[in-house]
TORKOL-4160 file (C-alpha; in steps of 0.2 Angstrom, whole numbers, padded with zeros to 4 digits, m for minus):
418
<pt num="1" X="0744" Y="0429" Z="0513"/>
<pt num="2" X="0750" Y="0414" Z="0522"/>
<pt num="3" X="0741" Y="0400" Z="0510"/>
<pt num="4" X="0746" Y="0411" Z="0494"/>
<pt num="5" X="0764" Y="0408" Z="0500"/>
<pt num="6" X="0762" Y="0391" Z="0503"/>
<pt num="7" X="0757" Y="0388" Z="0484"/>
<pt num="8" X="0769" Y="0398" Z="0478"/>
<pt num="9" X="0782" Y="0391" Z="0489"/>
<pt num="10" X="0779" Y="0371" Z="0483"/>
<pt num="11" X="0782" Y="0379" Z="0465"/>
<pt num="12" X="0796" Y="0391" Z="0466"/>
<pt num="13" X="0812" Y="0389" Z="0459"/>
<pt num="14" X="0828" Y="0388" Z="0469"/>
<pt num="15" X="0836" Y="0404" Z="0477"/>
<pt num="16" X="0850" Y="0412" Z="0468"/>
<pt num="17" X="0860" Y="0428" Z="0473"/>
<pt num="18" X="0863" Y="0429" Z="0454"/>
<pt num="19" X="0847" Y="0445" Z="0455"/>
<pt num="20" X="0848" Y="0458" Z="0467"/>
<pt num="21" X="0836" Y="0470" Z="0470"/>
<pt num="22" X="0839" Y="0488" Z="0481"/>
<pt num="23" X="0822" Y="0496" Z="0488"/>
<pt num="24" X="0823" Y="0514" Z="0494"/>
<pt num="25" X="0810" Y="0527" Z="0495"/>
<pt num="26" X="0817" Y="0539" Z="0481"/>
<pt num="27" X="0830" Y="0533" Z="0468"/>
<pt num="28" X="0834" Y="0551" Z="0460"/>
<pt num="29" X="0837" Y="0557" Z="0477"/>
<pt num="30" X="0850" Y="0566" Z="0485"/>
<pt num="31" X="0852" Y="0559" Z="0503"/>
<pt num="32" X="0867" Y="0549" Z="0509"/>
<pt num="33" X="0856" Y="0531" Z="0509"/>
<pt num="34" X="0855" Y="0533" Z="0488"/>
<pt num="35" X="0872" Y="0539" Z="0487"/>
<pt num="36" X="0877" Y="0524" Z="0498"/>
<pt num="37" X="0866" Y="0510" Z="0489"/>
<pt num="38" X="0872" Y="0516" Z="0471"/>
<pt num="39" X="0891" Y="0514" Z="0476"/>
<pt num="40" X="0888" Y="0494" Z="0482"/>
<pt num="41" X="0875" Y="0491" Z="0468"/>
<pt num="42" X="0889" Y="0495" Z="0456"/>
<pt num="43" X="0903" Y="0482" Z="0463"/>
<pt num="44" X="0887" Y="0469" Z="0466"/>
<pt num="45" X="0882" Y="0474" Z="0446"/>
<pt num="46" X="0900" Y="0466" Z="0441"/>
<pt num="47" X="0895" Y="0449" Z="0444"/>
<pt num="48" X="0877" Y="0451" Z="0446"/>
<pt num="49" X="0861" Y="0457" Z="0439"/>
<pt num="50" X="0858" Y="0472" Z="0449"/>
<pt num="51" X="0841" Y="0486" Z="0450"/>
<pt num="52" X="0838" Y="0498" Z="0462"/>
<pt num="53" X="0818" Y="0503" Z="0462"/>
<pt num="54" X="0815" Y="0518" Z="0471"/>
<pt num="55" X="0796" Y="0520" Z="0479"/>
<pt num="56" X="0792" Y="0538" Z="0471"/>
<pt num="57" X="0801" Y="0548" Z="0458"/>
<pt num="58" X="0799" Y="0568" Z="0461"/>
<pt num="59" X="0816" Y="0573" Z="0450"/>
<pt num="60" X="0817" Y="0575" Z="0431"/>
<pt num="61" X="0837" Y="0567" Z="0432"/>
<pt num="62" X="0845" Y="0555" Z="0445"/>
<pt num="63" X="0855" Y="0568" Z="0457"/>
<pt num="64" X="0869" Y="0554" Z="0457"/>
<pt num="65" X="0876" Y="0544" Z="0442"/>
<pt num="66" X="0871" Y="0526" Z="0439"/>
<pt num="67" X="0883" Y="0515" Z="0439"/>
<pt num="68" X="0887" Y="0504" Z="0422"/>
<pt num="69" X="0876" Y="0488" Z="0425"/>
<pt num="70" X="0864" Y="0494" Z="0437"/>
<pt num="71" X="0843" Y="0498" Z="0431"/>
<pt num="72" X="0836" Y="0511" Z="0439"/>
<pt num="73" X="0814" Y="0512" Z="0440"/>
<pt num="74" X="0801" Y="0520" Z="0450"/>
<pt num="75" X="0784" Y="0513" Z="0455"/>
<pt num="76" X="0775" Y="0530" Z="0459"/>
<pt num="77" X="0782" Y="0541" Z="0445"/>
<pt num="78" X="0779" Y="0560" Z="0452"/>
<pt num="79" X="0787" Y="0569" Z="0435"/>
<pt num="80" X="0777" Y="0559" Z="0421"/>
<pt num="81" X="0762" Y="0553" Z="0430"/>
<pt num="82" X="0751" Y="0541" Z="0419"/>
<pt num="83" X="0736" Y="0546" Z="0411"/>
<pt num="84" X="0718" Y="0536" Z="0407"/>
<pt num="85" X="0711" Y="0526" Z="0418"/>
<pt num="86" X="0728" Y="0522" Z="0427"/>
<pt num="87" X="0729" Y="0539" Z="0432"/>
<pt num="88" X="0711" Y="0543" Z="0437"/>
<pt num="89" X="0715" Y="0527" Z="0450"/>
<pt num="90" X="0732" Y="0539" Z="0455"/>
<pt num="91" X="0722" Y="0555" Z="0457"/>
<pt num="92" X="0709" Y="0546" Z="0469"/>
<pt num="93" X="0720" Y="0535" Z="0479"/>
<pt num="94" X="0732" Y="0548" Z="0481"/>
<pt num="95" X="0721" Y="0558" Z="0493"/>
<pt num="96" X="0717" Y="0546" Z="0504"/>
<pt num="97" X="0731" Y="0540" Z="0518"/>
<pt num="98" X="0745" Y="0527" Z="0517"/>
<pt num="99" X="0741" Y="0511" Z="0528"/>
<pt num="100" X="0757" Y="0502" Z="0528"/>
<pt num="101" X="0767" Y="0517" Z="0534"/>
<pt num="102" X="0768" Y="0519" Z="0552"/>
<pt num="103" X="0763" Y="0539" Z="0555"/>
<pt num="104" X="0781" Y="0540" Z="0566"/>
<pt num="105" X="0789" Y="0537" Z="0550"/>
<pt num="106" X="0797" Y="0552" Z="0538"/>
<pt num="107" X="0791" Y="0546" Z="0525"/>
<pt num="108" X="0772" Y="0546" Z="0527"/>
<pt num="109" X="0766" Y="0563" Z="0521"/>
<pt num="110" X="0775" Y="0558" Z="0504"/>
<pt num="111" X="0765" Y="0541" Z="0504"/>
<pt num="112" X="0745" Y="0536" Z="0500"/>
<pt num="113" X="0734" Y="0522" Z="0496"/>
<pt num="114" X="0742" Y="0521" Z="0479"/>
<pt num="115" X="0759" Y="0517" Z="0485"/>
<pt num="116" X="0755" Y="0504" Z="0494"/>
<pt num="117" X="0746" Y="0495" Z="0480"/>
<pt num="118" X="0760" Y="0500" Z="0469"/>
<pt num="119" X="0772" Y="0493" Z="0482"/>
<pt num="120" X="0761" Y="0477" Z="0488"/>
<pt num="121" X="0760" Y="0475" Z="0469"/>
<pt num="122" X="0776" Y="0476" Z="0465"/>
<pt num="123" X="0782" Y="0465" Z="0480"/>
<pt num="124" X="0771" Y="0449" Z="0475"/>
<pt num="125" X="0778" Y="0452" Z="0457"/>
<pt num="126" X="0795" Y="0446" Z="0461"/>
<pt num="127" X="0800" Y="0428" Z="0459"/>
<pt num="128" X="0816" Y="0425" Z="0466"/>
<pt num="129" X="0833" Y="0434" Z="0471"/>
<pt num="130" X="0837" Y="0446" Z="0486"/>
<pt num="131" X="0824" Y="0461" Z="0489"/>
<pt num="132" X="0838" Y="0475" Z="0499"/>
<pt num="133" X="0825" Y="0487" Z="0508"/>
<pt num="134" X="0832" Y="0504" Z="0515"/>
<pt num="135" X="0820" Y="0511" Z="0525"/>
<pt num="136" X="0807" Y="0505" Z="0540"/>
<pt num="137" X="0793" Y="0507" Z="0529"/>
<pt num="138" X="0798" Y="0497" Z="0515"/>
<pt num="139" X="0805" Y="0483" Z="0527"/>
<pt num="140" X="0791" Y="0481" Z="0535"/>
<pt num="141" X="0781" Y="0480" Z="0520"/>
<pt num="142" X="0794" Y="0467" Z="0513"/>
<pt num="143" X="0793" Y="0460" Z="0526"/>
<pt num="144" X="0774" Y="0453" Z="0527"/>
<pt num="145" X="0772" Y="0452" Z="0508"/>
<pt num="146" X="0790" Y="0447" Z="0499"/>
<pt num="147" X="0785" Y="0429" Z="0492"/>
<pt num="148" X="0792" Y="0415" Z="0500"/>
<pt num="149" X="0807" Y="0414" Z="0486"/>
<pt num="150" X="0814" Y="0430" Z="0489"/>
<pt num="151" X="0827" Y="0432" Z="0500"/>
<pt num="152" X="0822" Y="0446" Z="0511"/>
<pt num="153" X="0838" Y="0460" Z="0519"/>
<pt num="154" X="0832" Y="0476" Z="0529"/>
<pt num="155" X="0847" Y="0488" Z="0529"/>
<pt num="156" X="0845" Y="0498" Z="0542"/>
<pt num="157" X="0851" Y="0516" Z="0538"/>
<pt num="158" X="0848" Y="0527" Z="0552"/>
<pt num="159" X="0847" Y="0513" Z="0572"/>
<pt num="160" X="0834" Y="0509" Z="0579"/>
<pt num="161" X="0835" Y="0518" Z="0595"/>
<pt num="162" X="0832" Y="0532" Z="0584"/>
<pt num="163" X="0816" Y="0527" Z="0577"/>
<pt num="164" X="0798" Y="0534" Z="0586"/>
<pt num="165" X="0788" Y="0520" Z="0597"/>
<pt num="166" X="0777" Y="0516" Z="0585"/>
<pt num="167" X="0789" Y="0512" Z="0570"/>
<pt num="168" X="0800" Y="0506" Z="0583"/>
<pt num="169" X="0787" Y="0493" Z="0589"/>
<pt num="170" X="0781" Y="0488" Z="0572"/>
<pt num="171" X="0800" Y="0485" Z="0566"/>
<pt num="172" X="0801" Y="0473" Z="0584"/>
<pt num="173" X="0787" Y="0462" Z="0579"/>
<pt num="174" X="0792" Y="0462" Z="0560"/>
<pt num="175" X="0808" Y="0461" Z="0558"/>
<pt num="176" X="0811" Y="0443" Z="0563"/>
<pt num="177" X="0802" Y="0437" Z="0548"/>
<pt num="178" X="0816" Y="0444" Z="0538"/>
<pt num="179" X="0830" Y="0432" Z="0530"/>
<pt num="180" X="0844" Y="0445" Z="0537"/>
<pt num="181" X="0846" Y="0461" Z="0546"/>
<pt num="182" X="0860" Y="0473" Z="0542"/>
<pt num="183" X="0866" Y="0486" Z="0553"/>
<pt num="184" X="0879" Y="0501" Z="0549"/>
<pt num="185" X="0887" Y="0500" Z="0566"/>
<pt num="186" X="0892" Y="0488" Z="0579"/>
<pt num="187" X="0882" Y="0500" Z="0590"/>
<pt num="188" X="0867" Y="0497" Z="0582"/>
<pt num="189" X="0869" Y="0478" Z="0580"/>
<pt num="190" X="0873" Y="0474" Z="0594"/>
<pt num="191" X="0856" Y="0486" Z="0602"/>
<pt num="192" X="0846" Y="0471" Z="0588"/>
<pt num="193" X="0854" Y="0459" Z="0596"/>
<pt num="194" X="0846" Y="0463" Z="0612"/>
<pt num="195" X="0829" Y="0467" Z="0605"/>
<pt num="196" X="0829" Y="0453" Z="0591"/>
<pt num="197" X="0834" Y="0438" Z="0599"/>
<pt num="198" X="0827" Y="0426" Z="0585"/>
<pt num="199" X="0832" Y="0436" Z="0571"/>
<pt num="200" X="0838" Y="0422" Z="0558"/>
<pt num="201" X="0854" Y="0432" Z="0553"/>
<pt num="202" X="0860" Y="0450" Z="0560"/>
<pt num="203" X="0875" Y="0458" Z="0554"/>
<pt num="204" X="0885" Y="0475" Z="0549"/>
<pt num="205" X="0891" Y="0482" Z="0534"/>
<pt num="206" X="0896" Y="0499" Z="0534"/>
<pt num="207" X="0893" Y="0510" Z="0520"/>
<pt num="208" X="0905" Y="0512" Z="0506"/>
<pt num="209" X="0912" Y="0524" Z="0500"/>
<pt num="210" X="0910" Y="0534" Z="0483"/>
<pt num="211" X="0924" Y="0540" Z="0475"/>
<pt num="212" X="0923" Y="0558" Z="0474"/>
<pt num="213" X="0929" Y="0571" Z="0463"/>
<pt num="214" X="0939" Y="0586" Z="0466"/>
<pt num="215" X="0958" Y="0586" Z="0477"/>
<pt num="216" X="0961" Y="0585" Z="0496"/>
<pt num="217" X="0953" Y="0599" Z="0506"/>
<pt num="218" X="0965" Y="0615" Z="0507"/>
<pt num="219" X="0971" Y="0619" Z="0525"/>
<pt num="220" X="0974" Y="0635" Z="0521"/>
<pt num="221" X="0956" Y="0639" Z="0518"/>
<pt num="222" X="0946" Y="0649" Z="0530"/>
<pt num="223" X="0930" Y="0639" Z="0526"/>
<pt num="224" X="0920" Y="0628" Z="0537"/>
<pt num="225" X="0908" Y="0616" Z="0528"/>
<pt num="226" X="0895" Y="0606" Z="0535"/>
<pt num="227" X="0881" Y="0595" Z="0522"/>
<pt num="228" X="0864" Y="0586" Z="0524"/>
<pt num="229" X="0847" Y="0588" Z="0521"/>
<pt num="230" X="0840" Y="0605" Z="0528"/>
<pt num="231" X="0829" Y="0596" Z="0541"/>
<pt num="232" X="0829" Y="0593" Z="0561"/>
<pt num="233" X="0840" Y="0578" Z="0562"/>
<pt num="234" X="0855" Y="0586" Z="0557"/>
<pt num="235" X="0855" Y="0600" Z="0570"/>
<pt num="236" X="0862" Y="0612" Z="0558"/>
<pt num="237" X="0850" Y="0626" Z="0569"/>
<pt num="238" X="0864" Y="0620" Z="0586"/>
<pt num="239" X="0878" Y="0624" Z="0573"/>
<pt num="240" X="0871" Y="0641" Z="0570"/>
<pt num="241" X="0871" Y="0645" Z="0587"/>
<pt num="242" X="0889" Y="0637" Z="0590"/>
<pt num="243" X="0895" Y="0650" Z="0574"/>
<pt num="244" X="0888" Y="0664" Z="0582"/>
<pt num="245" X="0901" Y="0661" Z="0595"/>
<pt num="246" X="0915" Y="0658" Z="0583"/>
<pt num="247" X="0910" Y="0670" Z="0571"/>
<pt num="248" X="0914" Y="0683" Z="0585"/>
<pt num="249" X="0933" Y="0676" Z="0590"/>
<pt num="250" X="0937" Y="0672" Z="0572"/>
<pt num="251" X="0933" Y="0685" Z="0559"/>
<pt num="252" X="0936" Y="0682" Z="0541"/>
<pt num="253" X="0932" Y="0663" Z="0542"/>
<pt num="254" X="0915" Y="0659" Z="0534"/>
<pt num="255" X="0903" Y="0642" Z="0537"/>
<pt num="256" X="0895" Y="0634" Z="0521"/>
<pt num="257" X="0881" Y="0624" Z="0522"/>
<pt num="258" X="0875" Y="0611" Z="0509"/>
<pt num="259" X="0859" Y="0604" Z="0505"/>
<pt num="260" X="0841" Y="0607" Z="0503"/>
<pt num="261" X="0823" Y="0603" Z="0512"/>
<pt num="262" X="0811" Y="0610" Z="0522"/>
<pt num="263" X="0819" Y="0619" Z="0535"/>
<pt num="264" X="0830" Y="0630" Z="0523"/>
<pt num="265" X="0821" Y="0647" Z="0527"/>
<pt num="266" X="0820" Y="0645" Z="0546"/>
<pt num="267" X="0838" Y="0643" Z="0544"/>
<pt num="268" X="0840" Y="0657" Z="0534"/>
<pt num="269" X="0828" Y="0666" Z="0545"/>
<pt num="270" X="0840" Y="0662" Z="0561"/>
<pt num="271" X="0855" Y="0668" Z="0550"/>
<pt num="272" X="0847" Y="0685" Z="0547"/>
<pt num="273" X="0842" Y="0688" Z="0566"/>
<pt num="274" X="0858" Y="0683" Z="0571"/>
<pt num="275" X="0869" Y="0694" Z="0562"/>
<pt num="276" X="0879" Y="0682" Z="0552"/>
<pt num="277" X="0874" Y="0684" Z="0533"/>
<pt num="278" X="0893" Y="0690" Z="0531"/>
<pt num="279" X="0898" Y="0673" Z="0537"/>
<pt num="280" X="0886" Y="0659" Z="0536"/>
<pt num="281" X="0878" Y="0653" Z="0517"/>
<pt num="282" X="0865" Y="0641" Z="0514"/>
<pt num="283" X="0873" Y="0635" Z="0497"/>
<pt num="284" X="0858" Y="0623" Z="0493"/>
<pt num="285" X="0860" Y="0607" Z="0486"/>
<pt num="286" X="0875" Y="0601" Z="0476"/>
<pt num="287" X="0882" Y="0587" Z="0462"/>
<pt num="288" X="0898" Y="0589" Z="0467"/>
<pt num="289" X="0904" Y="0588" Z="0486"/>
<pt num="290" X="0919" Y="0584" Z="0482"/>
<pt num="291" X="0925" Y="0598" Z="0475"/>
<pt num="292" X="0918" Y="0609" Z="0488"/>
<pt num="293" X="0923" Y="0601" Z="0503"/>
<pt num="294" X="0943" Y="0603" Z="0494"/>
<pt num="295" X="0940" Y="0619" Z="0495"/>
<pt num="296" X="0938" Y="0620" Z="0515"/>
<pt num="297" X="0950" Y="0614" Z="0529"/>
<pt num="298" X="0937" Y="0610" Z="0543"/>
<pt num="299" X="0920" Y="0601" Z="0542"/>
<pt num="300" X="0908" Y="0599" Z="0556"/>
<pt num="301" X="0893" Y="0586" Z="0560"/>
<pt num="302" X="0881" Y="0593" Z="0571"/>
<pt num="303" X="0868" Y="0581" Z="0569"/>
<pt num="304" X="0855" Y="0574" Z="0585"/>
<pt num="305" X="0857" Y="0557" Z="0579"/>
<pt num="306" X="0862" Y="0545" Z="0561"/>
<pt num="307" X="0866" Y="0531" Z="0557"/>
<pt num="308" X="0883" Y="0528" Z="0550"/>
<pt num="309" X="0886" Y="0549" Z="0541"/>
<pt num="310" X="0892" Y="0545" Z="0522"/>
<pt num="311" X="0894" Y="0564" Z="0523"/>
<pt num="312" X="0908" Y="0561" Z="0538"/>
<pt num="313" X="0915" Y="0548" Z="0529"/>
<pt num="314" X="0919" Y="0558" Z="0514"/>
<pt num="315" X="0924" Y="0575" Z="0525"/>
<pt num="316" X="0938" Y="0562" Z="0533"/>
<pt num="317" X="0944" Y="0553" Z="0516"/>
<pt num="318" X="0946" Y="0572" Z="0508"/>
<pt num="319" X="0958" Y="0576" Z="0523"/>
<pt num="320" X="0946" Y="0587" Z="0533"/>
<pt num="321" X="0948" Y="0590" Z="0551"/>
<pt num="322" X="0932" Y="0584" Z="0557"/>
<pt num="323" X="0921" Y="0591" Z="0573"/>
<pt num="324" X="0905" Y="0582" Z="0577"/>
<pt num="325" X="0895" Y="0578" Z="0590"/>
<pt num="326" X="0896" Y="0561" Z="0597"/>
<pt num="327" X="0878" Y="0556" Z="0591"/>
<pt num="328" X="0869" Y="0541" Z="0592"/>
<pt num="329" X="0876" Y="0530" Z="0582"/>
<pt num="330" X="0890" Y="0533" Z="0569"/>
<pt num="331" X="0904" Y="0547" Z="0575"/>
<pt num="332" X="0913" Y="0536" Z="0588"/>
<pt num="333" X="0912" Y="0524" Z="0576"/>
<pt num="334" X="0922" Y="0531" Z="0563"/>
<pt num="335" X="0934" Y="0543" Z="0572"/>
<pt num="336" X="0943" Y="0543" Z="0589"/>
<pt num="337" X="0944" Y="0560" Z="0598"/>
<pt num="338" X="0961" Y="0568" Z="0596"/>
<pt num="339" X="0968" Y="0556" Z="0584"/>
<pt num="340" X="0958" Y="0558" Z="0568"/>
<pt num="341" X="0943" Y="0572" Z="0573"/>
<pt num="342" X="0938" Y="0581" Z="0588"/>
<pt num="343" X="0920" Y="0573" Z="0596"/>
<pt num="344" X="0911" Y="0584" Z="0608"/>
<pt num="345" X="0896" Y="0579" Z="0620"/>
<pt num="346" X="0882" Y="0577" Z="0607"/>
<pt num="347" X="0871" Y="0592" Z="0608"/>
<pt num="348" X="0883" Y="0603" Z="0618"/>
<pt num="349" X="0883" Y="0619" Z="0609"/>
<pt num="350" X="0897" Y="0628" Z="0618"/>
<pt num="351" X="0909" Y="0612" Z="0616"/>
<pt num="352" X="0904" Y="0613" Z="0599"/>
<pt num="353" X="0911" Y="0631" Z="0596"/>
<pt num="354" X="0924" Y="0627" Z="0607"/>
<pt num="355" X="0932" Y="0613" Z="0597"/>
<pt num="356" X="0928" Y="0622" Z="0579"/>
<pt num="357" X="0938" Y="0638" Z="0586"/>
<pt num="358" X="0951" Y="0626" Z="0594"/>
<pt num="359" X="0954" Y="0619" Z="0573"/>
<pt num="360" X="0952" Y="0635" Z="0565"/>
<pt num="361" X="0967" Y="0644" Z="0577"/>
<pt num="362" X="0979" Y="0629" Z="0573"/>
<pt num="363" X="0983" Y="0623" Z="0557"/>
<pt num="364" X="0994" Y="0612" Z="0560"/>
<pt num="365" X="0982" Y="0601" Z="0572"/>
<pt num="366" X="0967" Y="0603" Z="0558"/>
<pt num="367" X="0982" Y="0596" Z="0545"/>
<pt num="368" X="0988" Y="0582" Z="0557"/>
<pt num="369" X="0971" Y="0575" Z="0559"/>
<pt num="370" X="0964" Y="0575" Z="0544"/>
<pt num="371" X="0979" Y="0566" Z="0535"/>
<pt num="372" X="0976" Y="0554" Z="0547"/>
<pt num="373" X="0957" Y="0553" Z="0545"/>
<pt num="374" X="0959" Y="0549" Z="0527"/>
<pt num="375" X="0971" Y="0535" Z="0532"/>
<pt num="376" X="0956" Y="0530" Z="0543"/>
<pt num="377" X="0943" Y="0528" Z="0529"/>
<pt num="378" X="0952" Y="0517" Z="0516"/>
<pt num="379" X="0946" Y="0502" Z="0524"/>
<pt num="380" X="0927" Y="0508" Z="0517"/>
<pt num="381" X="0931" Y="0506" Z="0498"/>
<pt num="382" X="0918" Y="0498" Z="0488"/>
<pt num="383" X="0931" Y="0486" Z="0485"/>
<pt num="384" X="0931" Y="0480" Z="0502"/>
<pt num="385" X="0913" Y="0484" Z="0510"/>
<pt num="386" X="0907" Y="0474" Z="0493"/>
<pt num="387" X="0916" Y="0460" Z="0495"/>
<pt num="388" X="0908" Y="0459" Z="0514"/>
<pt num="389" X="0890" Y="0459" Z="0503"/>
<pt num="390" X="0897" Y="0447" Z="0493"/>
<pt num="391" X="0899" Y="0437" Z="0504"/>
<pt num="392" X="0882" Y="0437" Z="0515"/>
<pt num="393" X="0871" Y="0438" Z="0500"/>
<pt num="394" X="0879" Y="0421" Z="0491"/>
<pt num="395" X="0878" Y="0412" Z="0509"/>
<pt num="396" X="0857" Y="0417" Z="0511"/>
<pt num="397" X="0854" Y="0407" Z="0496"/>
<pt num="398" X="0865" Y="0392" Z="0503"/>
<pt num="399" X="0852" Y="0377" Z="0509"/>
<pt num="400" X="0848" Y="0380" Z="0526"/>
<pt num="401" X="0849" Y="0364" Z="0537"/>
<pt num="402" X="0832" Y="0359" Z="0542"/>
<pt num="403" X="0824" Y="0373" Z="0557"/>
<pt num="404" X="0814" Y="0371" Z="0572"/>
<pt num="405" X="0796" Y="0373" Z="0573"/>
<pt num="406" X="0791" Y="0390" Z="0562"/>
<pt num="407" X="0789" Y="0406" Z="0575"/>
<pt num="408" X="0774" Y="0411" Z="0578"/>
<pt num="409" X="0766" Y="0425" Z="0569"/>
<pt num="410" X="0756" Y="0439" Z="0573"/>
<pt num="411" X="0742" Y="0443" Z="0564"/>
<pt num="412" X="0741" Y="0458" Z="0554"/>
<pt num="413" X="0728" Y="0466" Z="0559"/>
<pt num="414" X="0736" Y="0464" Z="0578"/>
<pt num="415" X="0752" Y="0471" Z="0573"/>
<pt num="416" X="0743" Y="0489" Z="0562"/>
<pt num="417" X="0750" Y="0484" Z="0546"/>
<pt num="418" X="0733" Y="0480" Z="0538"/>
């Protein structure tokens, strides 16, 4: 790769931040990092020339709309595969096993052989601008086959504590090749700091958020609400357990969960045991979270670990009084216990319950915090997390002053990406 680069360096034209480019794994998705990307692609699509290329497409329509100026594509497309010899090529190389993605990360079952020629492919056929990559997997990958006149930004969505040994040792010897790194929290940079020493440029931007539809939740509802995707990570199986307690003390409140994925019918299963179909709903997936979190007064996180919760964010601009736990990383980072939200010890069911019964017996604390929570979030308006890209993407295509001798690299075999 290295001599390829070198060729293509000496005739590549000069860096501009006038094309950005936003990789995640699914575009048409319904998870907080699309949501997130698509609000600050649309403020950077007002000056710029902005797409967001998603990795695989497995929905028929975009679960978010796409904002004016922005193009949207998929490399691996799922819904309308291609046919003839192209797709013969799919069908074979999609049985065989991905070999740029680490097996600790999410994302591997859903990738092969053929996305990482569709991706490698699509990587060397970019000629200048910013490449934005989302995810481990597709950083790393950028990270060893973006051409040399591409400036290269891994935003990283979840932290890296959070991230299994071997992703996390891959993304330690990777991730200094990369023109910047961008963190959600101050947490999270400052653990890069520590690990990445060398890394050319570290920094956070939080996420932005989306204006949402619907009014401000309703403190006279008896509806707690919880969203994410029906997986480990967001611990909706502890807040089960914590509304078997509250369901008890509190009768005539109900707990609504939104979202979809894989662990929907053990939920449901847990549910059923329990005794609380009268009280707790699966609600599946949703288009509109605004107007369902206006119509519910409290709002729990019960996740093991995030990286900065969009789905916090938004409870706390509606007016919400928020509970959740006090996870690696992102809670402590957007509210303050007592003052805008109540955090308990991360994992703690019992506190858990404790503080959603302590919200649902008093309204007037529920009222007071979440009026000051939405004060809280309107320092995260695209408006002003755009401007913070703004200004970090125009300052990576500035002529650098001349560096020090080039770090050395380890080989790619050494480091498991090839």
């Amino acid at each position: 790769m290295r001599p390829a680069n070198r060729r293509r360096a000496r005739g590549a034209p000069a860096a501009t931040a006038r094309k950005v480019v936003f990789l995640v794994q699914h575009a048409y998705g319904a998870g907080g990092t699309v949501r997130s990307v698509l609000s600050t692609a649309g403020h950077l699509a007002r000056q710029r020339e902005v797409e967001v290329v998603g990795l695989i497409r497995e929905l028929r329509l975009p679960s978010f709309p796409i904002p004016d100026g922005v193009r949207v594509r998929s490399l691996d497309d799922r819904v309308e595969p291609p046919g003839g010899a192209r797709g013969l090529a799919r069908r074979v190389l999609s049985r065989l096993p991905s070999l740029l993605v680490p097996v600790g990360e999410p994302s591997y079952r859903r990738c092969s052989l053929w996305t990482d020629l569709l991706l490698i492919r699509f990587l060397r056929s970019l000629r200048t601008g910013l490449l934005i990559t989302t995810r481990p997997s597709l950083t790393l990958a950028a990270a060893v086959f973006a051409p040399p006149e591409v400036r290269t930004v891994g935003q990283e969505h979840m932290n890296l504590g959070s991230h299994r040994p071997e992703v996390r040792d891959r993304v330690l010897r990777r991730y200094g090749r990369l023109d910047a790194i961008v963190t959600l929290t101050a947490t999270d940079l400052a653990g890069y700091r520590r690990e990445l020493p060398d890394a050319r440029r570290l920094a956070c931007i939080p996420n932005a958020l989306p204006e949402l539809t619907g009014g401000p939740a309703d403190p006279a509802a008896r509806t707690v609400l919880a969203a994410g995707r029906l997986v480990r990570q967001k611990g909706f199986d502890l807040l089960l357990d914590a509304w078997e307690r509250v369901a008890a003390e509190h009768p005539g409140w109900t707990l609504r969960i939104y979202g979809g994925g894989p662990w929907r019918q053990r939920l449901q299963r847990r549910i059923d045991r329990r005794g609380l179909a009268s009280s707790a709903f699966l609600m599946g997936r949703t288009g509109d979270m605004g107007t369902a979190m206006s119509k519910a007064s409290i709002f729990v996180l019960s996740s093991r670990y995030e990286g900065m919760p969009l789905v916090l964010m938004e409870a706390m601009s509606k007016g919400l009084g928020v509970v959740s736990f006090d996870c690696p990383t992102g809670p402590r980072e957007l509210l303050t216990d007592g003052v805008d939200g109540l955090l308990v010890k991360g994992g703690d069911v019992a506190a858990l319950a404790a503080a959603i019964g302590r919200l649902i017996g008093d309204r007037r604390l529920r009222g007071r915090l979440g009026e000051r929570a939405a004060g809280a979030m309107t320092r995260y308006t695209p408006e002003a997390v755009g401007a913070e890209w703004d200004a970090l993407l125009d300052d990576l295509v500035r002529p650098a002053p001349a560096r020090g001798p080039a770090r050395r690299r380890v080989p790619e075999k050494q480091a498991g990406l090839l």
